[in-house]
N, C-alpha and C positions, 0 to 999 in steps of 0.2 A: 800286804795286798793293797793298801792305800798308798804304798809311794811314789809310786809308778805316776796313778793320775794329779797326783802333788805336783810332781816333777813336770807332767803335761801342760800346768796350769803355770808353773813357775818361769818355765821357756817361753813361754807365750808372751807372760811381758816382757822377759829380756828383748823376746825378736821384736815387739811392739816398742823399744826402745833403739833398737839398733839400726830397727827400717825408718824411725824418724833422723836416726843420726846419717842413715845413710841419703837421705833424700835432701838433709842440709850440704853435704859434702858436695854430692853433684850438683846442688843448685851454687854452692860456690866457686865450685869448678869451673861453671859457665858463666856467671858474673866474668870472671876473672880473665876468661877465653875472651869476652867481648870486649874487653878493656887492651887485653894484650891488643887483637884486632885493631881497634881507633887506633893504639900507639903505632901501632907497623905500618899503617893507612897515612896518618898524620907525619911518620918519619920519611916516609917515600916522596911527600908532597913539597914539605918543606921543612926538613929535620926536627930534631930531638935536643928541647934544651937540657943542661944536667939532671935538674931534678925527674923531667919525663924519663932519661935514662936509666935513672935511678929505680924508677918507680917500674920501668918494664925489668927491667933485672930481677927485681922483685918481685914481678908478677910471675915471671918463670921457674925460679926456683920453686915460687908457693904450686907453682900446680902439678912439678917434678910430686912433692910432695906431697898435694894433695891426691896424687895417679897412686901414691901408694899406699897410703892415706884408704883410699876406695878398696880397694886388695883386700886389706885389714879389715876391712868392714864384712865385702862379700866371705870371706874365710870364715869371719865370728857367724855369719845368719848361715849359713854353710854347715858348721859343728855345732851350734844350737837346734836347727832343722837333721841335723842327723841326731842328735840327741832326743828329740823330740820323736822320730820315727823308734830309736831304741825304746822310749817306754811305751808307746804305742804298741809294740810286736809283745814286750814285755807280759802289757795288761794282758793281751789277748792270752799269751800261753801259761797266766794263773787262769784265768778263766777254762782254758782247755785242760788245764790240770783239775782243774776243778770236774767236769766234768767226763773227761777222759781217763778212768779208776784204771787205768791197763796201760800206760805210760806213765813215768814221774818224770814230768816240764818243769819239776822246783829249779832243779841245776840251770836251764836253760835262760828260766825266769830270772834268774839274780844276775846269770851270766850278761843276759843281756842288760838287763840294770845298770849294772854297773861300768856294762860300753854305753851305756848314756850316759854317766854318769862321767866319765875320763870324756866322753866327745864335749860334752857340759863344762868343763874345765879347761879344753881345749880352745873352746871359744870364748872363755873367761877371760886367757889369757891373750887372744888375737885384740880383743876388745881392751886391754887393758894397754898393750901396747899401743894400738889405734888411738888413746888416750894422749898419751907421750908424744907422740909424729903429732898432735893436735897443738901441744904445749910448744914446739916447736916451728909448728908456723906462726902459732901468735907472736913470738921471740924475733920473728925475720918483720911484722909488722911495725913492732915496738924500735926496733935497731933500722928500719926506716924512717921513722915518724920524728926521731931523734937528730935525724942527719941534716 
C-alpha cells in the first residue's frame, strides 16, 4: 500500500534531475547555435582560418549530437511522467479497493504498479544512455582542444 507513493516521491527527484539536465542541454545547444552563427557570419565576410574551421566542424557535429542528446532526455521525463501517472492511478485503485468491498482492484493495483515500474526502468535506461551521447561530446571537445 505504501509503494506506490514511494515510487511518487522517488520519480519526482529523477524528473527534478533530468529537467535540470535537460535545460543545461538546451542552454548548450544555443551557446553553440550562436557561435556556429558568428562563424558562418565571419566566413562569409572574410573567411575561415584553419583553426575557426576546425572549431565550426566541431560545433556541428556537437549539436548533431546534442539534437539527440535532447530526444534522450525528452523520452527519460516522458517514461518517468508515465511512471509517475502509473502509481498515481495505482494509489487511487488501493484506495477504491479499499473502499469498494464488491469489486477486487488488488490485480489491477499491482498491474498497474508494476507498468510504473517497467515505464521507471524505461527511462532509467533513456537516461543512462543520454549519459554516454554526453561522454561523447566531451571526447569531440578534448580531440579538439588537442589539435
Amino acid at each position: 500500500m505504501l509503494a506506490p507513493g514511494i515510487m511518487i516521491s522517488a520519480c519526482g527527484l529523477l524528473l527534478l534531475g533530468i529537467n535540470n539536465k535537460y535545460s543545461l542541454v538546451v542552454n548548450r545547444i544555443r551557446v553553440l547555435e550562436e557561435e556556429k552563427l558568428r562563424l558562418i557570419s565571419q566566413s562569409h565576410r572574410q573567411g575561415l582560418e584553419d583553426e575557426q574551421k576546425r572549431r565550426l566542424n566541431s560545433i556541428q557535429m556537437q549539436v548533431i549530437r546534442f539534437a539527440h542528446r535532447i530526444k534522450l532526455v525528452r523520452n527519460t521525463v516522458f517514461f518517468y511522467t508515465m511512471g509517475v501517472a502509473c502509481f498515481i492511478i495505482s494509489s487511487l485503485s488501493i484506495g477504491g479497493d479499499f473502499f469498494l468491498k464488491s469489486f477486487d482492484l488488488q490485480p489491477v493495483s499491482v498491474a498497474l504498479f508494476l507498468l510504473g515500474m517497467i515505464s521507471v526502468l524505461i527511462g532509467v535506461l533513456f537516461a543512462a544512455n543520454e549519459v554516454w551521447k554526453g561522454y561523447e561530446i566531451v571526447k569531440i571537445e578534448i580531440v579538439e582542444s588537442e589539435l
